[in-house]
N, C-alpha and C positions, 0 to 999 in steps of 0.2 A: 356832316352825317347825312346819309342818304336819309330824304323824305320819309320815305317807307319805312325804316326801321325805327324798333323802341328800343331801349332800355335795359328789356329784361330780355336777360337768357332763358330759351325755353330748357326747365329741368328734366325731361324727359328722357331725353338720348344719352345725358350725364348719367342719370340712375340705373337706364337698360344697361350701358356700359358698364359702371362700376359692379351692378349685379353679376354680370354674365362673369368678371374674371374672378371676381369674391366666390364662385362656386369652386375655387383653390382653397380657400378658407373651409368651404362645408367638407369639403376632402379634408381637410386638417384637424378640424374636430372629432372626425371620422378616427384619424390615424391617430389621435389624442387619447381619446375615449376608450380605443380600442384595448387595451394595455387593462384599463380598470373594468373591463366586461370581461377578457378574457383569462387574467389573471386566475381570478377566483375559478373558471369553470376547470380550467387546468391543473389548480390545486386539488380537485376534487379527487376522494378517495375510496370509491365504493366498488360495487360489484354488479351494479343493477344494468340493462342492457344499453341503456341512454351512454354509461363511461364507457363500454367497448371499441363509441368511437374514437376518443381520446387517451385511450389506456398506454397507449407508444409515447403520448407528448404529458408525461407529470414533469410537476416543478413544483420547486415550494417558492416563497415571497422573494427570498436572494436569487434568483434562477430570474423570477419574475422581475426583479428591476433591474435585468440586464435587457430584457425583453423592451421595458418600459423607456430606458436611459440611451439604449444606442441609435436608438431614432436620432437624438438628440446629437449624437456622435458622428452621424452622416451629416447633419444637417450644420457641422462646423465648417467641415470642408467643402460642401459646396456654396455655401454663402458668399466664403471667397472668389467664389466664380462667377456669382448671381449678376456682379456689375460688370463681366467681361461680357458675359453674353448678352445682358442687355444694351450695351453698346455694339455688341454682332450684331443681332438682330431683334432685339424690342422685345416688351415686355409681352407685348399680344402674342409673338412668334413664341416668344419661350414657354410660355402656360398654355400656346396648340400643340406643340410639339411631347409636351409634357404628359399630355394626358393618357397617351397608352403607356407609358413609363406607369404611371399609376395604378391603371389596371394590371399591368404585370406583377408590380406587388403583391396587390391582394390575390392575382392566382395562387402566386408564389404560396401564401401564407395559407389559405384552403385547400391546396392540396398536398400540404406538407404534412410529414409522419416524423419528424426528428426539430428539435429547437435550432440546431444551427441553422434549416433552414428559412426558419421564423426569423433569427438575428440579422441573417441577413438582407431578409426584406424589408426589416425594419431600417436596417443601416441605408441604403437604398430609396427609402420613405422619406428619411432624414433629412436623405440629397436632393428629391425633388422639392419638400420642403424649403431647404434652402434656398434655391431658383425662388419658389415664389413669394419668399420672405425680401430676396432683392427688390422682386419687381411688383408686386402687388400694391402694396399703399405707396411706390413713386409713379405708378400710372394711374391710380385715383386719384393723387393730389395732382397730378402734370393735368388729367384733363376737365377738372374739375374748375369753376367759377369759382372767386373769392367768399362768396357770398354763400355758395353751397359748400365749401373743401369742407368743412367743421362737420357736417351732416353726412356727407360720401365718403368720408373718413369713417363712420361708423359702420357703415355696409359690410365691410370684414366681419368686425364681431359680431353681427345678427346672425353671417348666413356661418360663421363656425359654430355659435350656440345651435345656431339649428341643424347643423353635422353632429354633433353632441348628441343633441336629442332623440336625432334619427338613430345614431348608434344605441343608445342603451336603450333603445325601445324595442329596437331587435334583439337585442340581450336580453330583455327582461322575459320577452314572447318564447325567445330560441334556447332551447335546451344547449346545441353545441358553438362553439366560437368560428365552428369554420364557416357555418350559416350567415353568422355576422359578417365573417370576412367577403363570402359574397355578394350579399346584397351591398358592399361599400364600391360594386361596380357601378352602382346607376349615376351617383354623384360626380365619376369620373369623364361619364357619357357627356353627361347633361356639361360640363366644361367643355368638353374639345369640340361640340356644336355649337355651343355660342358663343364660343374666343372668335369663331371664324367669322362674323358678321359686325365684326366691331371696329372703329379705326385705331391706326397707333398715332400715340401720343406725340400733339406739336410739337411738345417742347425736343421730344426725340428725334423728331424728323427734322427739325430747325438744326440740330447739333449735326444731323446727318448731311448737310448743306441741302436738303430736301423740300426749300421752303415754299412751292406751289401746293405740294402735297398737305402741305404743313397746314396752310392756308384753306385747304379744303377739307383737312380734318376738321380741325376749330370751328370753321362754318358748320358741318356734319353735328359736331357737340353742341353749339349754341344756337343752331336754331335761323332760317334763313329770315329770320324778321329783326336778327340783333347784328349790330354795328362789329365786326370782331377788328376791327384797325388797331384801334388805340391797344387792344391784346395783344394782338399779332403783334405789333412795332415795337414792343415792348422786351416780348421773348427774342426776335431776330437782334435787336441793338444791345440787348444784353451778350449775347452772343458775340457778335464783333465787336466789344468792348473789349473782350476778355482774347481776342483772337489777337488784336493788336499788341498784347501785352505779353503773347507768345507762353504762356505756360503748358505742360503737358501736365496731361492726369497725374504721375508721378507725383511732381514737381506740387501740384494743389495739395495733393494730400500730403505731403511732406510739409506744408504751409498750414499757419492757422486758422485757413479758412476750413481745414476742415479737423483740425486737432483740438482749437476751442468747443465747436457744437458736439466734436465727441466726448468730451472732456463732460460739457455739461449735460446731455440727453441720453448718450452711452453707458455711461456710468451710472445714469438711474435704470436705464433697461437691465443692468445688471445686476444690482442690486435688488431688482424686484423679484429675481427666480428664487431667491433667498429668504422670502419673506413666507414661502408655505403655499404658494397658489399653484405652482405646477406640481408638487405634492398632490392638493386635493384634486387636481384634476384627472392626475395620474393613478393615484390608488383611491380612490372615492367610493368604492363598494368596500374595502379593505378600510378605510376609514371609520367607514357609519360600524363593522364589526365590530370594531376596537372598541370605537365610541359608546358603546352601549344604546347606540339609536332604539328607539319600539316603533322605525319602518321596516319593512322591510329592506335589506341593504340594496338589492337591485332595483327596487321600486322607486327609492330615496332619488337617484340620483335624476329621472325624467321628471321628477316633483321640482327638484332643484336648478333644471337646465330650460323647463317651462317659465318659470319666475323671471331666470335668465335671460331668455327669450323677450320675452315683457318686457322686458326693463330695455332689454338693446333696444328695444326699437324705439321706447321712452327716448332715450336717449341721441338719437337721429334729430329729432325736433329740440332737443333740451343743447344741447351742443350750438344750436345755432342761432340760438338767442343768450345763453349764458356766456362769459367768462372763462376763461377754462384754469384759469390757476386757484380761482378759492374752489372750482368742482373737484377739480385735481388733489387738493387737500382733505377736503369734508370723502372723497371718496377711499384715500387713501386712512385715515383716520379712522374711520368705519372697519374696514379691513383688517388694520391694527387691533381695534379691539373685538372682532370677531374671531382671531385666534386666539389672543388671551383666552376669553370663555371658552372658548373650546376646550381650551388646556385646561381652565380651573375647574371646568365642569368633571374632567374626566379625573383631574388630581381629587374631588371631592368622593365620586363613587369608585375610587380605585380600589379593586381587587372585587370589584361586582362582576365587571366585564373581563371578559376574557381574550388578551393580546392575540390579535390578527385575525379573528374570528374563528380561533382553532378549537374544537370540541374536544374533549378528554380523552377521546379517541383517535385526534388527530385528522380529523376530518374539517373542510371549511364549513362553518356553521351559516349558513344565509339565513336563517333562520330567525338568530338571535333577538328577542327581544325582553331581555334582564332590565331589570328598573324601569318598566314603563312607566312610572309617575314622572321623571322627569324625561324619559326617555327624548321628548322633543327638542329639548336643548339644544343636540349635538345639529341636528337640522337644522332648526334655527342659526345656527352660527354659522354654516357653511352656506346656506339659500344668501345669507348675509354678503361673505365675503364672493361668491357669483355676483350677485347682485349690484353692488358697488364696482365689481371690476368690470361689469357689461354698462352699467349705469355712467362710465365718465372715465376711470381709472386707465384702464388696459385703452380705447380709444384715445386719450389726451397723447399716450406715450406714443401712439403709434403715429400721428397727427405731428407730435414733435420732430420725430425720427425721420418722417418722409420731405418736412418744413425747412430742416435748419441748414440744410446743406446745398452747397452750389449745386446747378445743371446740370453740367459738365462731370460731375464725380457724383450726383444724388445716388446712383445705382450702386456705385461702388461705397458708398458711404455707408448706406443700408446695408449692403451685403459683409459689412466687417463689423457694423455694428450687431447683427443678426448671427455672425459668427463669433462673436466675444458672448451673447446674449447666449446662444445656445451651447458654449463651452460651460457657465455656470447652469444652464439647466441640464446639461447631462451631471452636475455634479453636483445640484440637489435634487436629484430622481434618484441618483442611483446612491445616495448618503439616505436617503429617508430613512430605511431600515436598521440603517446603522443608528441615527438620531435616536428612533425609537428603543433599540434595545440599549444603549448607551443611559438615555435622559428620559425615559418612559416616554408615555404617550402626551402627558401634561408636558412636561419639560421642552419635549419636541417642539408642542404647540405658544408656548412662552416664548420659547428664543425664537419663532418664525414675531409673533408683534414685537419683540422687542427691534429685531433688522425690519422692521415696517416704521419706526418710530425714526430708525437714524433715514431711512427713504426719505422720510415726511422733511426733515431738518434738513437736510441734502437737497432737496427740492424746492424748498423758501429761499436759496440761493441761485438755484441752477434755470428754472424753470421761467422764459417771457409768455409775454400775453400777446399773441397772434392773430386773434381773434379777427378777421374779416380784412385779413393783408394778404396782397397778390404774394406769390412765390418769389419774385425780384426781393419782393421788400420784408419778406421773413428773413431773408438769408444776409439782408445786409445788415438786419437787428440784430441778428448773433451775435455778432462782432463788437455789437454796440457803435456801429455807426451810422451814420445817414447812407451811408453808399459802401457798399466792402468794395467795391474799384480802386477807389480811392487808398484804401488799404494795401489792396496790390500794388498800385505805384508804388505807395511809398516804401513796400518791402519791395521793389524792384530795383530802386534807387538805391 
């Protein structure tokens, strides 16, 4: 080792980086959020001069979880792309290129006069979504140190809570949705100017036979005072390990290198939309209605996304000194029982509140506040289940997702896992209303912890402990072995 160099990677360039392409995330919370701000002003039914901008675009709740759910419907179909492109051209290129695609949306959605053309920009959102659901958390764990991956894994959920937050706070201020829909240009900005000053990812450019570049990425990431060899030699020999042994991408993902880690991380990412969190994220002003909240319902939700907020960044430091399988549990566990309440709270004062915040006249009530003596409750239970899922939950899975799968297929991995994940969240978004009028509102909220309870037991089996392993050696723990190479011989043989 050169004289001059120490030890330690400087974290610096790793954070600017992981920041700059997480401002895909705060775009995402943006397009998340948007759905439970806009909904409600859409339902709105009056006469007064503020509705004569939106008196062309009414909807009731079933209208509105189509609005809500086909995001989610774009966002299948291009997942499956997410790993072709980033094998095109890298994750950096795909989130520069992406970013006027983004703004297009949201024109799209501001200066529309009719829902179809709302659906379709949502479907559209979906898609660009999916690009950065490929490539997002495998370009912060590809350039990220062993030591920092658990930390720069959490940069996603900080800077989407604060996409969140920025959304309903223009909601809460703006009389109309379309207002909302434009200030969600600035977020779109502030991406496509800082993708461009960032490097692509070694391990990409290694795959790409690019290994000078590669080499000067890695340098660029860690810092001209740290040793990058023993990294460097590491990603390039893995690489011609696997070149020797001749498989195609095909050929891997037909193999159990990548049908076990889906088997055990896929299957809990999907089981998790199930469990009621993309529910409350999605109708979350329609919620705290139903619920009998005594906040206000558009107010509720920047109370709850601030908290959020907190906790993510708690969580940044907490990640990289904990464990992440009893976090992963105690957060998950938490969650489970913050639906419950919720549900027993509302099965307890049922027939106070009144279903989907509809007034007797048929108008959305924002207003409501029925049973204030416990009215807090309902808040409490959801700040709860934000809280936990920013606190360690939604990070551990995404940290998994980007960890357990070879190089050579990580993009494509992500990108099927991201499209199986967002076929069941287009199909608990767009069930919510059904749930609700089927099973009330208590019921709803029961069977979301009780599918939290089988997560958790599904998860005591599925789930390693990663905790400060290079990328080589998470993906050969999958497998359960010392080396997945190894494994490929022996399934070559």
């Amino acid at each position: 080792m050169d004289q001059h160099k120490n030890g330690k990677p400087n974290p610096i360039p790793q954070l600017l980086c992981a920041i700059a392409l997480s401002f895909g995330s705060t775009i995402t919370g943006g397009w998340m959020s948007f759905s439970s701000v806009a909904i409600p002003k859409m339902m709105k039914n009056d006469s007064t001069d503020l509705a004569k901008e939106v008196e062309d675009v009414q909807i009731d709740l079933h209208t509105g979880s189509w609005i809500a759910s086909l995001f989610f419907f774009g966002n299948i179909i291009s997942c499956l792309m997410g790993g072709f492109i980033n094998q095109k051209i890298g994750s950096r290129r795909a989130y520069l290129y992406s970013a006027p695609l983004v703004c297009l949306t949201w024109v799209m959605i501001a200066l529309s006069h009719s829902v179809w053309i709302i659906l379709v920009s949502r479907v559209i959102s979906g898609a660009i979504f999916g690009v950065f659901q490929a490539n997002g958390k495998v370009y912060n764990a590809e350039i990220a140190h062993p030591e920092m991956r658990g930390s720069l894994g959490t940069i996603a959920s900080n800077m989407f809570t604060l996409g969140s937050i920025y959304t309903y706070t223009i909601g809460y201020f703006a009389n109309s949705w379309r207002i909302v829909a434009w200030m969600q240009l600035l977020p779109a900005c502030l991406l496509g100017i800082s993708v461009i000053f960032i490097p692509d990812s070694p391990y990409w450019l290694v795959e790409k036979g690019r290994e000078e570049e590669a080499r000067r990425s890695l340098i660029r990431l860690r810092g001209d005072s740290y040793d990058i060899e023993e990294e460097f030699l590491e990603i390039v020999n893995k690489k011609k390990a696997k070149e020797e042994l001749g498989r195609s991408v095909q050929q891997t993902l037909c193999s159990r290198v990548f049908i076990i880690p889906f088997l055990r991380i896929g299957t809990l990412m999907m089981i998790a939309q199930w469990t009621g969190m993309s529910a409350i994220g999605t109708y979350m002003v329609n919620i705290f209605m139903d619920s009998g909240s005594s906040i206000n319902p558009e107010l509720a939700p920047i109370l709850v996304f601030t908290i959020r907020q907190f906790l993510a960044l708690v969580s940044t430091g907490l990640l990289k000194v904990s464990p992440r399988r009893p976090l992963f549990f105690l957060c998950a566990s938490m969650i489970g029982c913050s639906m419950a309440g919720l549900g027993t709270y509302s099965f307890i004062t049922q027939g106070v509140t009144n279903p989907s915040g509809m007034a007797t006249n048929g108008t959305v009530s924002l207003d409501d506040t029925s049973n204030p003596s416990f009215g807090w409750v309902p808040v409490t239970c959801v700040v709860s289940v934000n809280a936990f899922m920013s606190l360690g939950y939604m990070s551990i899975l995404q940290l998994l997702s980007a960890e357990s799968f070879p190089t050579e297929i990580r993009s494509y991995a992500s990108g099927l896992c991201g499209a199986f994940t967002a076929l069941n969240m287009f199909g608990a978004t767009k069930s919510y209303p059904y749930f609700v009028a089927t099973l009330g509102f208590h019921g709803t909220f029961w069977l979301y912890g009780g599918v939290m309870l089988v997560e958790i037991i599904y998860g005591v089996f599925s789930i390693p402990e990663n905790k400060g392993q290079s990328l080589v050696k998470t993906e050969d723990k999958m497998l359960g072995g010392e080396d997945n190479i190894l494994v490929y011989k022996i399934n070559k043989e």
